[in-house]
N, C-alpha and C positions, 0 to 999 in steps of 0.2 A: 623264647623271645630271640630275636637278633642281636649280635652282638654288638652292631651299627646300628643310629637312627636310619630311617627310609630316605633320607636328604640325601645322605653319603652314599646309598645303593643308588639313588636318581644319579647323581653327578658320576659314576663311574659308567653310564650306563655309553654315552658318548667315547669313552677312552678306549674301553673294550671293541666297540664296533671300529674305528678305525683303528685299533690296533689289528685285528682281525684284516682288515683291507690290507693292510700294509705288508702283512704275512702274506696273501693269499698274491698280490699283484706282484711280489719279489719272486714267489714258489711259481708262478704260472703264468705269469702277464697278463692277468687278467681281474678284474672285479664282477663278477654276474650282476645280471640284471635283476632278479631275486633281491640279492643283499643288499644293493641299494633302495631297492623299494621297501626290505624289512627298516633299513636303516631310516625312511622318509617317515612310514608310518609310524615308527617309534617316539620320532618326536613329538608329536599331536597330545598323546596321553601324557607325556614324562611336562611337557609345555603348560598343559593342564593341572597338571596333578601339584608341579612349583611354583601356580600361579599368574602364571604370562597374562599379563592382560590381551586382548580380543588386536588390538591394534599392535601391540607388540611381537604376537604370530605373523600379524598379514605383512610387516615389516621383514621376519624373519623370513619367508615366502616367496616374498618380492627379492629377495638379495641372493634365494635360492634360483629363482624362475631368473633372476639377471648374470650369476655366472653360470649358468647352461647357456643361454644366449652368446653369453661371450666364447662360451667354451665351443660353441659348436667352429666356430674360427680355428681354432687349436686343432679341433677332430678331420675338418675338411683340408689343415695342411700336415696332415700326419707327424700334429708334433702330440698331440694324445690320441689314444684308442677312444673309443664308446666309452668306454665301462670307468673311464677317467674324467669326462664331459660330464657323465650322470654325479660320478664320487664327488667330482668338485661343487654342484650344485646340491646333494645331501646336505656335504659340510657347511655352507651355506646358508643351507636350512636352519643348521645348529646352531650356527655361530650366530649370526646377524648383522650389523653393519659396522658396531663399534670395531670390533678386534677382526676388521674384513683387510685394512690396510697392514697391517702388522701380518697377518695368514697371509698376504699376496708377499710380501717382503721374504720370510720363512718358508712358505713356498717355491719361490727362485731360489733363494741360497742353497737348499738343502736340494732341489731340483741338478741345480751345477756340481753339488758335491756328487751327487750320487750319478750326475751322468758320467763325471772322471773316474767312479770307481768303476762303473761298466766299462767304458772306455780300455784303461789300463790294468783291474784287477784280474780279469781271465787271462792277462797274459802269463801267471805265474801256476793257475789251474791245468791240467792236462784236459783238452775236451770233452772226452767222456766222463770227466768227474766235475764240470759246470753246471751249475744248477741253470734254471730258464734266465736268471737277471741276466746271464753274463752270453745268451744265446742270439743267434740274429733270427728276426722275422725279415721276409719279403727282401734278403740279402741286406740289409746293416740292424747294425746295432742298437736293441731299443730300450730305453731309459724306461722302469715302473713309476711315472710319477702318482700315479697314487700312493706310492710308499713317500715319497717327499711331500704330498701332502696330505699323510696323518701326522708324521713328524711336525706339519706346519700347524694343523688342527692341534694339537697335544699342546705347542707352545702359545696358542691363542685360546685356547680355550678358557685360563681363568681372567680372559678380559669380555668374557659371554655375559650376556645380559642371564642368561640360565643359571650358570655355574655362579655368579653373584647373587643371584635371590639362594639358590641351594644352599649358598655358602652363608647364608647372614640367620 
C-alpha cells in the first residue's frame, strides 16, 4: 500500500509540474511545448478524479483560455517568450479564478525580484561559468518568468478550488 492517501499524491501532482518549469525555464529559457500540453491534460483526470463539478472545470478553462489571451499581449511585446504565454494559461487551468488575483500579485513581485537578480547577479559570475538565467538573447537580458510564476503558483495554490476539496 502507499504510504500517503491518493488525495495527497493528486495535490502534489500540480507543485511538481511547476516546479519542474521552473528548473527547466532558469536552466534553458525555455518551457516546451510538450510540457505544457502534459501539464493541460493532466488536469482533466486529477479534476475528475477530486471531484470538480462539470461547471467548476469550464470555469477553470475559461481563466485558462483568458490568461493566454491576455498573455498573447506579453508575447507580442517581448516581455514573455511562447513557452511562458502557454505556462501562464496551464497555471490558469489549475488554479482558477479564486487565488488568480493573489497569483497575478506573486507573480509581479517574484517577477521584479528575479528580473534584479538577472539584472545584477552575473556581474559577480565569470561568463563562462553563467548559467542561461544570467545569458542574453537577441542582445539584452531576459528574465525566466515562468520561474516567477511557479513560485507564484506554489503560493496560490492552497487557495485552489483543487487543492481545498484534496485537502478536506
Amino acid at each position: 500500500m502507499f504510504p500517503f492517501h491518493i488525495s495527497q499524491f493528486l495535490l502534489l501532482i500540480f507543485p511538481v509540474f511547476v516546479l519542474i518549469a521552473a528548473i527547466l525555464d532558469a536552466l534553458t529559457l525555455t518551457i516546451p511545448n510538450r510540457f505544457n500540453l502534459i501539464g493541460m491534460i493532466l488536469f482533466f483526470p486529477i479534476a475528475w478524479l477530486a471531484g470538480l463539478s462539470l461547471d467548476i472545470i469550464l470555469i477553470h478553462m475559461l481563466v485558462g483560455f483568458g490568461l493566454l489571451l491576455l498573455s498573447f499581449a506579453a508575447y507580442a511585446s517581448h516581455i514573455f517568450g511562447g513557452g511562458d504565454s502557454k505556462f501562464i494559461a496551464v497555471i490558469g487551468l489549475w488554479l482558477g479564478y479564486q487565488p488568480l488575483p493573489e497569483f497575478l500579485l506573486y507573480t509581479s513581485i517574484a517577477g521584479g525580484l528575479l528580473a534584479l537578480v538577472v539584472m545584477f547577479g552575473g556581474r559577480w559570475i565569470p561568463t563562462q561559468f553563467q548559467p542561461a538565467i544570467f545569458q542574453t538573447m537577441y542582445g539584452r537580458k531576459v528574465v525566466p518568468y515562468g520561474t516567477a510564476m511557479s513560485v507564484a503558483a506554489l503560493l496560490a495554490y492552497p487557495n485552489a478550488p483543487l487543492w481545498l476539496i484534496l485537502m478536506s
